[in-house]
C-alpha positions in Angstrom: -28.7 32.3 -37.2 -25.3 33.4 -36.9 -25.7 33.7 -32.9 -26.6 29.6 -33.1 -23.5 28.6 -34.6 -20.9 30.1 -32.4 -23.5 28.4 -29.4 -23.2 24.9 -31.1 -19.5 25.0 -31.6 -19.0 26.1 -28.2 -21.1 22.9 -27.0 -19.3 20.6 -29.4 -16.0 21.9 -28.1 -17.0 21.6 -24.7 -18.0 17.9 -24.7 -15.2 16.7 -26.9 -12.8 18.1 -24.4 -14.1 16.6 -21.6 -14.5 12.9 -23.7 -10.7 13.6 -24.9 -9.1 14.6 -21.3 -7.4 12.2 -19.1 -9.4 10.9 -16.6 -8.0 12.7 -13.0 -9.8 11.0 -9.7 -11.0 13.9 -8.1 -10.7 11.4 -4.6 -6.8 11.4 -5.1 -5.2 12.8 -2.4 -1.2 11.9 -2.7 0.3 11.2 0.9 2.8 13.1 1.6 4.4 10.0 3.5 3.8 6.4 3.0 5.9 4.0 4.9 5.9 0.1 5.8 7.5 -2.0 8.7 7.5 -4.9 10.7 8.1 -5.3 14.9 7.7 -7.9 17.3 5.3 -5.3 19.0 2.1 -4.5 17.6 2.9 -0.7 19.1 5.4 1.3 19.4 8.8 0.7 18.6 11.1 -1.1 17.0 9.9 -1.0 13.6 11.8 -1.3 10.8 12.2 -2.5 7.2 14.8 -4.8 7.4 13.8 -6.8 10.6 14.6 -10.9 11.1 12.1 -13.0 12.7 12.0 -16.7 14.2 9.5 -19.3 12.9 7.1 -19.1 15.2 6.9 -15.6 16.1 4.4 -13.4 15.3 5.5 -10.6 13.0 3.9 -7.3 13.1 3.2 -5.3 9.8 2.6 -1.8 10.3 1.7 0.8 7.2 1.5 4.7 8.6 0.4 7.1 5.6 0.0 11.2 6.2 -2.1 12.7 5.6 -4.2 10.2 7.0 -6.5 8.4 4.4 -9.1 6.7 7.3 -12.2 6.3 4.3 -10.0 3.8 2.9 -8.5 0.7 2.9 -4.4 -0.2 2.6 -3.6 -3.5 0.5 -0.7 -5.3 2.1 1.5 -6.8 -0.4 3.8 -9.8 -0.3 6.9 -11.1 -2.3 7.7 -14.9 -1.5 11.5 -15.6 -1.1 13.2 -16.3 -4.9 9.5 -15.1 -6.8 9.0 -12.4 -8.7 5.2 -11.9 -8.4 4.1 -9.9 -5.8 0.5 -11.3 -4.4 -2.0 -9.7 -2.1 -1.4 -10.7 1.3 -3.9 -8.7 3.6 -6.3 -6.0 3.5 -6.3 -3.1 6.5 -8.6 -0.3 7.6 -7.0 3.0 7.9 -7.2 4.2 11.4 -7.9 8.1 11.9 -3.9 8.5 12.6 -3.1 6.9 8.9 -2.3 3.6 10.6 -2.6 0.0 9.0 -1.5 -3.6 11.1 -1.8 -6.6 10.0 -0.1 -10.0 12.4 1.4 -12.7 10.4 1.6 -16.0 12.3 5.4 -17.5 11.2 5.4 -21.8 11.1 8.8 -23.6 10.0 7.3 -23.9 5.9 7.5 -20.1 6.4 11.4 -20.2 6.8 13.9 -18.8 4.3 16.9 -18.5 6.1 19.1 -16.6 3.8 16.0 -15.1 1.8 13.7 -12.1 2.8 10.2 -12.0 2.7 9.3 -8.6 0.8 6.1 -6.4 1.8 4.6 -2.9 0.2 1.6 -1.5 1.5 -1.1 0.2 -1.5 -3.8 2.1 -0.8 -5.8 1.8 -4.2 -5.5 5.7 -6.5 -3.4 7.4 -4.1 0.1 5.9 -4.1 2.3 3.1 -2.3 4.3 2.7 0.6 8.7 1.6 0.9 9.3 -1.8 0.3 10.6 -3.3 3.5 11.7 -7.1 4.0 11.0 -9.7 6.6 13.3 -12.3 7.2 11.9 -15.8 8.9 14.6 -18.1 10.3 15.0 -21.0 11.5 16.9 -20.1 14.7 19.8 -21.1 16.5 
C-alpha cells in the first residue's frame, strides 16, 4: 500500500499542474520581423510607412513577416482619420517569402487631407506588424 500512494500523488500532481499552467500555443512562432507599408506599386519599391496618396489611386498595402508564416493568414487593420477604433479591413494569405498585399481603391469620400489613414497588419498568436499611415488627398 505504501508504493500506491506515492503513485496517486504523483498523478494528482501531474494533472493539477497541467490544469493550473498557462496555456502556451505550441504553433507560436514569434517573427523575428514584422513590418507594414504602402506604394503605388504592387512590387518593388517605394514602400514606406508614411506615404500620401491622391483620391483615386490605388494604394498598395504590403505586410513582409520573417520568418515566413505561409500556413497562415495576416489581418490587415485599419484606423479611420479622427477614430479611435481600429476595424478589420482585409484578410491576406502569406506567400512562402512572408508576403501579404492587399489594393485599396481611393474615391474622393476616402479623403482626409490633413488626416492619415492608420494600418497594422496581425497575424492571429504570433505577433503584429509597425503601424504605418496612409494619407488620401484631394490633390492639387
Amino acid at each position: 500500500m505504501a508504493r500506491v500512494v506515492p503513485k496517486a500523488v504523483s498523478a494528482v500532481l501531474l494533472v493539477s499542474s497541467a490544469l493550473l499552467l498557462p496555456a502556451i500555443p505550441l504553433a507560436a512562432d514569434p517573427p523575428e520581423s514584422f513590418t507594414g507599408c504602402s506604394s503605388k506599386e504592387r512590387r518593388g519599391p517605394p514602400c514606406g510607412r508614411n506615404k500620401s496618396f491622391h483620391f483615386g489611386d490605388k494604394v498598395h498595402i504590403r505586410g513582409i513577416v520573417d520568418p515566413p508564416h505561409p500556413h497562415l493568414e495576416g489581418r490587415l487593420l485599419r484606423k479611420r482619420p479622427g477614430s479611435d477604433e481600429w476595424n478589420r479591413f482585409a484578410t491576406a494569405d502569406i506567400t512562402d517569402g512572408g508576403i501579404m498585399r492587399v489594393a485599396w481603391q481611393t474615391h474622393r469620400r476616402h479623403a482626409v487631407q490633413n488626416h492619415p489613414y492608420k494600418f497594422q497588419w496581425k497575424i492571429g498568436g504570433h505577433g503584429e506588424s509597425n503601424k504605418f499611415k496612409v494619407f488620401v488627398l484631394f490633390g492639387e
